[in-house]
Backbone bond lengths (Angstrom), bond angles and torsions (degrees), N, CA, C in turn:
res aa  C-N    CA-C-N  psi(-1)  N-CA   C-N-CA  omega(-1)  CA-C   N-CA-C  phi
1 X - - - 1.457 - - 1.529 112.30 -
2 X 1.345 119.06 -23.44 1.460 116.82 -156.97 1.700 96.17 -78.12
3 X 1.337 123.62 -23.76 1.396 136.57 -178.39 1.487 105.80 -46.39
4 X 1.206 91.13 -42.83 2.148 94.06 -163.05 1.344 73.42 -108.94
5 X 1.351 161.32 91.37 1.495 120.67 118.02 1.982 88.51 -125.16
6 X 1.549 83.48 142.41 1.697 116.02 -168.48 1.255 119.88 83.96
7 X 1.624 119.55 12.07 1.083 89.37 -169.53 1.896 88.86 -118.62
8 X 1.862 97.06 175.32 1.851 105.45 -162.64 1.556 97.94 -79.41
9 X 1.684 106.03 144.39 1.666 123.71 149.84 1.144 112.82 -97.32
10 X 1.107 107.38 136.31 1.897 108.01 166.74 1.484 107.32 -113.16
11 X 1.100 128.36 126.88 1.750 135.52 -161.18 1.155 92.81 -131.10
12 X 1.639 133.35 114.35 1.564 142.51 135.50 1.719 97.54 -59.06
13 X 1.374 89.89 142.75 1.855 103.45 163.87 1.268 107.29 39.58
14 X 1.726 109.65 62.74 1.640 115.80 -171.95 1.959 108.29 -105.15
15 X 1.568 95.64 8.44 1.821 80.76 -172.74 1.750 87.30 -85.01
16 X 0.700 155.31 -24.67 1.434 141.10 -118.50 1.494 114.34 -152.11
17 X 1.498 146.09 151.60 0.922 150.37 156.19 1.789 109.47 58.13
18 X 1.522 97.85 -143.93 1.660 90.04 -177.85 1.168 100.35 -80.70
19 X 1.505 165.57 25.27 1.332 158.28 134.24 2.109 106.93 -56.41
20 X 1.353 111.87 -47.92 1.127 117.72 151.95 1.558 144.84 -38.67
21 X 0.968 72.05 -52.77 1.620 99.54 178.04 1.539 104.18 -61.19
22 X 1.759 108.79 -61.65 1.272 112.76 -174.60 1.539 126.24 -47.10
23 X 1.611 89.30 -37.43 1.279 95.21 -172.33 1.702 126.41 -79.79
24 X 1.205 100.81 -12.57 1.227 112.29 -174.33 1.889 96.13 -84.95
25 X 0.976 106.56 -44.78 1.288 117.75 -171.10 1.818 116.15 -58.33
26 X 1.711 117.82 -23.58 1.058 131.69 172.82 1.421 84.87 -80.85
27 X 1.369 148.88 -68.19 1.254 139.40 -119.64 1.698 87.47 -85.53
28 X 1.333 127.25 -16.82 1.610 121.47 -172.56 1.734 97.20 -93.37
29 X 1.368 114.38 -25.02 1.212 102.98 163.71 1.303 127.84 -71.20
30 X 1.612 123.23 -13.15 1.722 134.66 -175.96 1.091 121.63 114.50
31 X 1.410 125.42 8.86 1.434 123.03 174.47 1.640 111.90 -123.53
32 X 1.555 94.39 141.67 1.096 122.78 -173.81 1.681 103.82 -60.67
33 X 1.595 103.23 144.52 1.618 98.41 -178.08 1.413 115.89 -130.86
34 X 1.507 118.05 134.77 1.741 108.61 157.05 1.286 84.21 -116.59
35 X 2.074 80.03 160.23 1.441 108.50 -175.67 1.454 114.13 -147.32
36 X 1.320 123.56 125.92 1.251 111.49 155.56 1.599 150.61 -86.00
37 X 1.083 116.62 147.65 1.727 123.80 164.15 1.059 128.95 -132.53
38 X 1.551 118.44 177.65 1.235 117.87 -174.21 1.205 125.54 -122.75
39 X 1.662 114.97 -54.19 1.507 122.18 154.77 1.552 128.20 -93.57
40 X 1.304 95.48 -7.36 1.922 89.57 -160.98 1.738 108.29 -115.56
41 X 1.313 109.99 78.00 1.207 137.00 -147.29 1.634 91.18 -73.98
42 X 1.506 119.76 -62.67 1.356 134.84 154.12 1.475 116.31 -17.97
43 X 1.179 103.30 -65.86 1.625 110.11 -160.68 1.908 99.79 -66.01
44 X 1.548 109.95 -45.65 1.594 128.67 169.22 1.544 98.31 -39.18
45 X 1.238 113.63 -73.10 1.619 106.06 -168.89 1.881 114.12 -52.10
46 X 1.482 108.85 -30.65 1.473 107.20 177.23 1.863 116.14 -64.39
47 X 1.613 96.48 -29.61 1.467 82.00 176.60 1.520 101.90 -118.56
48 X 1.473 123.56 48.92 1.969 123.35 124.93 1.329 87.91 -81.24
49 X 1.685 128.47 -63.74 1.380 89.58 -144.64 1.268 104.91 -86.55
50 X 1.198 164.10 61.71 1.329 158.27 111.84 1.280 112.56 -72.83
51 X 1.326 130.03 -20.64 1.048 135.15 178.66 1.624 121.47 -69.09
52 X 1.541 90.94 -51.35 1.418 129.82 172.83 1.382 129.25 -44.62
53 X 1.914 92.49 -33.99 1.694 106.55 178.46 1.414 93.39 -91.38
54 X 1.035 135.05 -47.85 1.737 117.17 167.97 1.543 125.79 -52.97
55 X 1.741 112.06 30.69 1.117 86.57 174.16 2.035 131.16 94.09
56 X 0.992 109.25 -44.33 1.433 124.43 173.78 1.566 116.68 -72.53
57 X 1.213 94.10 171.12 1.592 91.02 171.53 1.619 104.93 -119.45
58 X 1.184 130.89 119.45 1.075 123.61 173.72 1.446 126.79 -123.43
59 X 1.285 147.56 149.76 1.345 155.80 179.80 1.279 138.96 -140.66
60 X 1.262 145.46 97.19 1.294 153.30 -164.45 1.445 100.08 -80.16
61 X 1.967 108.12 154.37 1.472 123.64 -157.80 1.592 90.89 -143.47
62 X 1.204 119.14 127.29 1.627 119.55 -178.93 1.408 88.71 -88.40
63 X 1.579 117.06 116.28 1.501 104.87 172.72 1.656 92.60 -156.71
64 X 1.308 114.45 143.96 1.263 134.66 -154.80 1.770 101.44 -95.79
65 X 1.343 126.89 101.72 1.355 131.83 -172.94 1.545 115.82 -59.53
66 X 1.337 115.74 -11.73 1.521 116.23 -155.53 1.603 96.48 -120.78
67 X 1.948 122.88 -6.81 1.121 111.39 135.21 1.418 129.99 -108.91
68 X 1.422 97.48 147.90 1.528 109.70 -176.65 1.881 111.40 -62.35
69 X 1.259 107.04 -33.87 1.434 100.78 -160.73 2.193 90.16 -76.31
70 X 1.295 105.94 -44.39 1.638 104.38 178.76 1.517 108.78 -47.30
71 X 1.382 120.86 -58.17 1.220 134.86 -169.64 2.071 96.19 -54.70
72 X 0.809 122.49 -47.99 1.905 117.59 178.24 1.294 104.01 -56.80
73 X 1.345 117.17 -44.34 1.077 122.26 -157.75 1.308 114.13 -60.17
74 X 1.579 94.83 -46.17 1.828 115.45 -175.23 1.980 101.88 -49.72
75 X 1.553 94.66 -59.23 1.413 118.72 -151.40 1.831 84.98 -64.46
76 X 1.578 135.58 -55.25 1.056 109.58 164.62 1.272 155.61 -57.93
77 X 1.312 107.62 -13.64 1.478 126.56 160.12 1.563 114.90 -82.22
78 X 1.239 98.82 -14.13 1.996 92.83 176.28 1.529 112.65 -84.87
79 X 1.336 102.82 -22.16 1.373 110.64 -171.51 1.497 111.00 -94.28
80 X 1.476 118.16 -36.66 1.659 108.39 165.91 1.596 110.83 -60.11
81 X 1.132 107.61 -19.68 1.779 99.14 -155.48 1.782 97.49 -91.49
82 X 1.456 108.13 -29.03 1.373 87.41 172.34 1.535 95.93 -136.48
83 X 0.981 123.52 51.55 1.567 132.26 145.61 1.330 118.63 95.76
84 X 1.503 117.93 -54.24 1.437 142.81 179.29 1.409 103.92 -150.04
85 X 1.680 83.01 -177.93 1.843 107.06 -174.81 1.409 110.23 -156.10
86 X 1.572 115.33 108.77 1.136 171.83 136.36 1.813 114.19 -14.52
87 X 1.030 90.25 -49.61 1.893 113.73 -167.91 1.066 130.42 -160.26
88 X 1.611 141.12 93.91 1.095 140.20 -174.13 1.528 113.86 -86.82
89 X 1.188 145.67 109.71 1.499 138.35 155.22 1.613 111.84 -108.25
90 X 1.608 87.79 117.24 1.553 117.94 176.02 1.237 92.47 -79.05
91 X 2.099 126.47 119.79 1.318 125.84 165.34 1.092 114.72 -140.44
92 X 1.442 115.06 9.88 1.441 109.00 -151.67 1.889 83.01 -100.39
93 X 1.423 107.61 143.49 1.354 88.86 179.96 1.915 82.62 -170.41
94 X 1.916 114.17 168.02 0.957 120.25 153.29 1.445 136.27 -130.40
95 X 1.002 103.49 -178.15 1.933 121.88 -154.43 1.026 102.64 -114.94
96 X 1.671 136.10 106.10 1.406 146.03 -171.97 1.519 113.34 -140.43
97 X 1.238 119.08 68.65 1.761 102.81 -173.98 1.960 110.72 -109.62
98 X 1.434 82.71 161.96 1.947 91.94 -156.31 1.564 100.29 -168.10
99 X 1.276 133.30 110.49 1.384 125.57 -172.95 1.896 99.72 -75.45
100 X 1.005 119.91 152.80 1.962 128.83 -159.95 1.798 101.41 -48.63
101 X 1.290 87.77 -38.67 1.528 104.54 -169.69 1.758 117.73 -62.91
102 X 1.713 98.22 -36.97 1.678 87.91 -174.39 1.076 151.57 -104.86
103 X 1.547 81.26 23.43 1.698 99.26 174.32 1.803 110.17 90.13
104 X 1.521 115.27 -12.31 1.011 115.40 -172.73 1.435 132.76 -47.44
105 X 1.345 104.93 -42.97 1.306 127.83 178.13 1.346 115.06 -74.43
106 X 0.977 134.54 139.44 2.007 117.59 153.88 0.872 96.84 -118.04
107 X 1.970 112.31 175.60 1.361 122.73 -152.18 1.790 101.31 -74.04
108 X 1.402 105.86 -27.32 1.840 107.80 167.82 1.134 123.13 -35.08
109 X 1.349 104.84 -54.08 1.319 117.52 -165.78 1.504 105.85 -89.47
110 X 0.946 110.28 -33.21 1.784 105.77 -179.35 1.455 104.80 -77.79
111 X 1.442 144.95 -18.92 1.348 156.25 136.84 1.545 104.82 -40.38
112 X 1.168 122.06 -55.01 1.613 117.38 -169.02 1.133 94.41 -82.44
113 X 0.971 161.35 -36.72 1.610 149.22 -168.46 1.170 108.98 -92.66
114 X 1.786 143.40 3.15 0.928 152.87 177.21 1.544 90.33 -100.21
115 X 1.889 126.25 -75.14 1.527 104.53 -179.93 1.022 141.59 -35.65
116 X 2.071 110.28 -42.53 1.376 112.83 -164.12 1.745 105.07 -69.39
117 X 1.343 101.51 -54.81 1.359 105.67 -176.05 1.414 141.95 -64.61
118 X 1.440 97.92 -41.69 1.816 114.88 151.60 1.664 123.55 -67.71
119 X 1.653 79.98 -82.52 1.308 81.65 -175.87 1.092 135.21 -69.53
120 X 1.277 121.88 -7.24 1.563 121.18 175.82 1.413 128.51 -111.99
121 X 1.779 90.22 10.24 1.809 94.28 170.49 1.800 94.14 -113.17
122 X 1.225 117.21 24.86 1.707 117.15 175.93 1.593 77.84 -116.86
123 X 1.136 128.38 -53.01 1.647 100.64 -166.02 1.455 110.12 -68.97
124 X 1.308 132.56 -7.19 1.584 141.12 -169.26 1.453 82.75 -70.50
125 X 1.104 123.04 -53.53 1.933 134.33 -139.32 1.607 87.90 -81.77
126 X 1.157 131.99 -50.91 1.074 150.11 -147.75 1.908 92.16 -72.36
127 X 1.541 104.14 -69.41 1.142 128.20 -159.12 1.885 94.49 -60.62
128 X 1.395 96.63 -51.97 1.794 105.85 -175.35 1.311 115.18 -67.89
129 X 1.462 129.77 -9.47 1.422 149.65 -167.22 1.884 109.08 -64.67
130 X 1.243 113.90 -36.84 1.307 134.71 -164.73 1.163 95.48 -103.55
131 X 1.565 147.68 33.84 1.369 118.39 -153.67 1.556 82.85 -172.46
132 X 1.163 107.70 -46.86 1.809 117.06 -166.71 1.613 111.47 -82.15
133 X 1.296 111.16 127.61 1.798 114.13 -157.68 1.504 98.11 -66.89
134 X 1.397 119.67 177.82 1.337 141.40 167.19 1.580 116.22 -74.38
135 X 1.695 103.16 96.41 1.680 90.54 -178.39 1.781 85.97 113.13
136 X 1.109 126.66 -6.75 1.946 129.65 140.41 1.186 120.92 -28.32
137 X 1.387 137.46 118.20 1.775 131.51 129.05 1.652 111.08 -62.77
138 X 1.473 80.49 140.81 1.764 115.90 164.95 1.411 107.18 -110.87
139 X 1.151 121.32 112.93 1.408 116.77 177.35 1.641 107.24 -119.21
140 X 1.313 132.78 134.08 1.276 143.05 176.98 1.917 106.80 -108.08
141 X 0.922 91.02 158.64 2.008 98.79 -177.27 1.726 90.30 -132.27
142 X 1.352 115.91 116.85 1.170 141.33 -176.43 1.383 117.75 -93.02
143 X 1.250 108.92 -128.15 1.471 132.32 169.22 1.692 114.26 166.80
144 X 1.511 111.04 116.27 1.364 102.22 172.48 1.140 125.22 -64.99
145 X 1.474 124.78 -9.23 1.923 113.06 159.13 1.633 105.65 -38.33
146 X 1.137 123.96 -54.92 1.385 122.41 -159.10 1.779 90.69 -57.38
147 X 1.196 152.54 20.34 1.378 143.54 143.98 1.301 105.69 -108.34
148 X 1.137 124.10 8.74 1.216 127.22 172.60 1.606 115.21 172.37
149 X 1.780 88.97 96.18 1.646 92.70 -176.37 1.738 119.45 -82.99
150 X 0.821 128.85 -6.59 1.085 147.37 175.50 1.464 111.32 -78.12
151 X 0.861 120.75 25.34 2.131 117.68 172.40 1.445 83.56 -80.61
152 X 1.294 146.70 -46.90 1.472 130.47 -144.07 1.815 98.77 -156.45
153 X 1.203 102.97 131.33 2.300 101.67 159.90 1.424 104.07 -44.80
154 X 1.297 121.86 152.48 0.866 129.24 100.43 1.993 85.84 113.63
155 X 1.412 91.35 40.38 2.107 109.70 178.84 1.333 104.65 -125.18
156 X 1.141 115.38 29.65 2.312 102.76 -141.47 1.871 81.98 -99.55
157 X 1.345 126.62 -43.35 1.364 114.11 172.87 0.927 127.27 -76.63
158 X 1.522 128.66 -35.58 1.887 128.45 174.94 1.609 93.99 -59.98
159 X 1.432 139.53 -49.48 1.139 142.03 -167.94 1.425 97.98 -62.33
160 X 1.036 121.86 -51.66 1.599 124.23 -175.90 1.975 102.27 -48.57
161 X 0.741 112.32 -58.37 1.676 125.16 173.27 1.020 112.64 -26.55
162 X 1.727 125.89 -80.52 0.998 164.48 148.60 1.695 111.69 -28.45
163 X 1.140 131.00 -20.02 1.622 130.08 -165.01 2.086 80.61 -116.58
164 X 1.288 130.36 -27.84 1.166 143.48 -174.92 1.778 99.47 -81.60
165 X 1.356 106.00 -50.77 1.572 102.54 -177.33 1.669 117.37 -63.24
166 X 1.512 112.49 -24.08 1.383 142.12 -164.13 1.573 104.90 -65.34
167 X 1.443 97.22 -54.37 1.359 141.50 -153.29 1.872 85.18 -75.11
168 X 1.538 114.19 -77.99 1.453 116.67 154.86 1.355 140.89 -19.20
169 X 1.314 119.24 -59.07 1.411 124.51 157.69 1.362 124.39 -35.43
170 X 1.667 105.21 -69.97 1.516 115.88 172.95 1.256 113.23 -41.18
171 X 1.384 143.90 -59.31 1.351 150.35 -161.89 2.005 102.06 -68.33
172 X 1.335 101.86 -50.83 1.697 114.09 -174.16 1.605 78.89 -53.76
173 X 1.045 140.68 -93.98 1.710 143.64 168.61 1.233 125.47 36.25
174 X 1.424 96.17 -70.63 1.456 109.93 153.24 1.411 142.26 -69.16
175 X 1.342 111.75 -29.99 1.725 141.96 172.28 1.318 87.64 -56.21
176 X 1.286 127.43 -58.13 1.286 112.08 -151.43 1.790 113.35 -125.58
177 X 1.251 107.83 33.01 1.393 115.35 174.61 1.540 114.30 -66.44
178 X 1.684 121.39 -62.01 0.819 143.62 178.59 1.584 104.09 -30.54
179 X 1.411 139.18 -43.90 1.668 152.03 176.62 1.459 82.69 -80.05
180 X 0.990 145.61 1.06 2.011 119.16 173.00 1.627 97.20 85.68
181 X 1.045 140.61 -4.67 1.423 130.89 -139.12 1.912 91.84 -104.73
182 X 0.922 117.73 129.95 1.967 139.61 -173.00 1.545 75.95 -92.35
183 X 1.593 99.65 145.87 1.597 135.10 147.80 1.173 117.43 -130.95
184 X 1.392 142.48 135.93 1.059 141.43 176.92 1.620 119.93 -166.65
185 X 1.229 115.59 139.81 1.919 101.15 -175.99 1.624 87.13 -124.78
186 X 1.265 80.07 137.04 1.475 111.92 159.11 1.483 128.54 -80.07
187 X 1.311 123.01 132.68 1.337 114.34 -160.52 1.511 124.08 -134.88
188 X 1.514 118.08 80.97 1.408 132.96 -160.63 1.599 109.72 -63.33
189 X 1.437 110.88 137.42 1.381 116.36 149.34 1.219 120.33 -68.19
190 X 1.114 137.06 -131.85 1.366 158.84 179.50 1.777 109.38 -80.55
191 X 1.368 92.39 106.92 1.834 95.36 178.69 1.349 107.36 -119.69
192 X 1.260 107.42 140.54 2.161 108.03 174.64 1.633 93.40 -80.09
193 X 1.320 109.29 100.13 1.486 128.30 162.80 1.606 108.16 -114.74
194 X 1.559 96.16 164.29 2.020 88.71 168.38 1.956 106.43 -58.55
195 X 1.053 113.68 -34.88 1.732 112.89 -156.78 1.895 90.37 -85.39
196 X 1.275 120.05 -8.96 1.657 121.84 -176.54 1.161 115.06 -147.93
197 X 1.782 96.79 50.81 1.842 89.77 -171.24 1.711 122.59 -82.99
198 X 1.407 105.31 142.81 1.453 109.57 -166.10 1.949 102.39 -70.96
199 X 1.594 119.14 162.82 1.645 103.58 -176.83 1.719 93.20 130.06
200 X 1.456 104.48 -57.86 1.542 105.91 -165.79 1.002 122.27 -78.84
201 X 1.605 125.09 149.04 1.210 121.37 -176.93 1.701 115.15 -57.96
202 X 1.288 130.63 -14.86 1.147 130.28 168.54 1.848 110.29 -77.27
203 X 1.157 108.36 -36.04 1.821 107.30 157.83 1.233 113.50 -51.41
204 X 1.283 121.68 -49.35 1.855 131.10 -155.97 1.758 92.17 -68.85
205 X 1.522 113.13 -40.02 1.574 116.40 -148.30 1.923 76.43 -76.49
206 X 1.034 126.37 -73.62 1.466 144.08 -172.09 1.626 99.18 -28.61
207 X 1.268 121.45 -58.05 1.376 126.21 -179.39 1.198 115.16 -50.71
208 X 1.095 123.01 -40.06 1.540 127.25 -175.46 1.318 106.03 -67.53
209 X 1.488 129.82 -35.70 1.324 116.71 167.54 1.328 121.65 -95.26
210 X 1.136 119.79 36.86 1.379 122.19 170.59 1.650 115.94 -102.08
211 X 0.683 117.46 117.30 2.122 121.59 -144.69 2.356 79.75 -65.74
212 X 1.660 120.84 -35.01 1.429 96.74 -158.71 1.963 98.70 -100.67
213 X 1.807 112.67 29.26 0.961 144.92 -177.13 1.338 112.47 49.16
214 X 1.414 139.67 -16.12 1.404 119.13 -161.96 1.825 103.39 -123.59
215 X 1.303 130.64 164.36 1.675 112.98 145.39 1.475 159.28 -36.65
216 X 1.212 103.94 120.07 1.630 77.01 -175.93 1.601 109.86 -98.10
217 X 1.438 79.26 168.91 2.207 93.87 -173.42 1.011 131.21 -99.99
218 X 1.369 133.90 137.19 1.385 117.13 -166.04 1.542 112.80 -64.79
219 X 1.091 145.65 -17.63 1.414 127.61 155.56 1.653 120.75 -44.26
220 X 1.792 115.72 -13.42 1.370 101.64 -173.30 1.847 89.84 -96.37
221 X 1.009 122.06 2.09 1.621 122.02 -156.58 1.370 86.33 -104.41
222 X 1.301 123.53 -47.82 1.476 129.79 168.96 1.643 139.15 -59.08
223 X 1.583 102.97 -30.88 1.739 101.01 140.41 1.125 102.10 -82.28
224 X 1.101 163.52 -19.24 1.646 138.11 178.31 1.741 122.41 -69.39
225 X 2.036 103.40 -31.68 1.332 86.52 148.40 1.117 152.68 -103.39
226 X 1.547 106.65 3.11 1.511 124.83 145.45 1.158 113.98 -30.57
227 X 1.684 103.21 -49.85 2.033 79.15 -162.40 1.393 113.65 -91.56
228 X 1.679 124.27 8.52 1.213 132.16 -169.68 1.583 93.19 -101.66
229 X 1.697 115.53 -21.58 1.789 87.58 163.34 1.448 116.42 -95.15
230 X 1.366 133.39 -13.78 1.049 117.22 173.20 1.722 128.38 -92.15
231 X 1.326 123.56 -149.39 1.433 126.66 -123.30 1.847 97.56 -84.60
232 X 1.449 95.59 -10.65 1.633 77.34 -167.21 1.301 102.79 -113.84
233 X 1.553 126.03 16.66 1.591 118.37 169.64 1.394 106.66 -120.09
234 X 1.172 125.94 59.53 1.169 156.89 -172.22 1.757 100.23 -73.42
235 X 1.824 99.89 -55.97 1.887 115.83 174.04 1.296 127.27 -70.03
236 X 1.033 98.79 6.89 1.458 112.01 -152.38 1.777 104.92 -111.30
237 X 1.384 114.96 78.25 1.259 103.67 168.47 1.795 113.89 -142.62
238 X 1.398 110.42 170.32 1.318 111.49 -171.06 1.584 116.66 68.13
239 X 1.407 109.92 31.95 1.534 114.16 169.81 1.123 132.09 -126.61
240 X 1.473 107.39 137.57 1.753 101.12 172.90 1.087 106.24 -81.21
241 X 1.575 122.18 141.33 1.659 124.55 170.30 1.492 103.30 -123.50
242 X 1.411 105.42 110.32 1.631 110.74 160.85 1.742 127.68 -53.68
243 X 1.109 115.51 145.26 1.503 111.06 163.32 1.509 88.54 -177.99
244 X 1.965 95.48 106.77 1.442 125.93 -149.75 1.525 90.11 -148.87
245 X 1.415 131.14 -25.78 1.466 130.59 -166.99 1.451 103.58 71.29
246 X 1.508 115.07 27.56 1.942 107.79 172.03 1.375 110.35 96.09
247 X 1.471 131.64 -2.75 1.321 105.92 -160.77 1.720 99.31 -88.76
248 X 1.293 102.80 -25.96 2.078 86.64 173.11 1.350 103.18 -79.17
249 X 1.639 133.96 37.35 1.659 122.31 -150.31 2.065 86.21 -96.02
């Protein structure tokens, strides 16, 4: 623990789901957190103050992931307010599925799920790049479909995002080895979140092909990037790491 305590989190899409989770989960490890959101202003204030009772200092930034100029903005205001940045996790991201054929999607939406998730977790990196010390994690939140988009119809563009963010990481990897600084995305199967909640018969069908049968939770996604910012994944960069329970196995 003594590794992480004082030092900064930076959390995209931190009121909610496993962005939440994460963040709370650094702040029990000892580091101080900003976080952003967009609509859930409420839910944001519940996790400062949970944060808050552990001790930390934490603060949420209403900043819009899918623009670039909001997204600087955030990342420069996170960094005057508590000095530097320690740890970036890109999480804030969205959930749009529609097989090509059914019209599901429109070009809006296939535009917004291209900024938030692409493009606006490369301008995070970009923006946080100047700001984040020597010897920093970059952590990205993926999806292991992108090794296999085909578990289910109708993922082929969020996967596209996500197999693009993958693609991103690795390269930043190298960009930024030379500063000590790790990149790496993490890449979830099936998590009981609000946007993937476990219960439904579309969970039950999914479970069955999951070789360790059930969901996993963002608390298990949340020690996994715990341990990619602290002391002992230091070697560890330019990788995707699954934690899917086997089903791309």
């Amino acid at each position: 623990m003594e590794y992480y305590e004082g030092k900064v989190a930076v959390v995209t899409g931190g009121a909610r789901g496993i962005g939440a989770t994460i963040a709370k989960k650094l702040a029990g490890y000892g580091m101080h957190v900003a976080f952003s959101y967009v609509q859930s202003a409420s839910a944001a204030e519940e996790v400062v103050e949970a944060i808050q009772q552990l001790g930390r200092k934490a603060r949420a930034y209403r900043a819009d992931q899918g623009d670039p100029e909001s997204v600087s903005a955030f990342i420069r205001s996170a960094a005057d307010d508590f000095g530097h940045i320690n740890v970036l996790v890109n999480s804030a991201g969205v959930f749009t599925t529609g097989t090509v054929d059914s019209g599901a999607i429109d070009q809006q939406a296939s535009d917004r799920q291209i900024d938030v998730n692409y493009r606006g977790a490369v301008a995070t990196v970009k923006a946080a790049s100047s700001h984040i010390v020597d010897g920093g994690r970059i952590i990205a939140i993926g999806t292991s479909a992108a090794y296999k988009p085909l578990i289910s119809p109708g993922l082929g563009e969020y996967v596209a995002t996500k197999a693009a963010l993958a693609a991103f990481a690795k390269g930043a990897a190298l960009d930024l080895a030379g500063r000590g600084i790790t990149v790496n995305i993490v890449e979830p199967g099936p998590i009981d979140t609000d946007m993937n909640p476990d219960g439904t018969d579309s969970a039950s069908a999914m479970k069955a092909r999951v070789p360790l049968g059930r969901y996993g939770t963002a608390d298990e996604v949340s020690e996994l990037v715990a341990y990619l910012a602290g002391p002992h994944a230091s070697f560890i960069t330019g990788s995707q790491i699954i934690i899917d329970g086997g089903l791309t196995a």
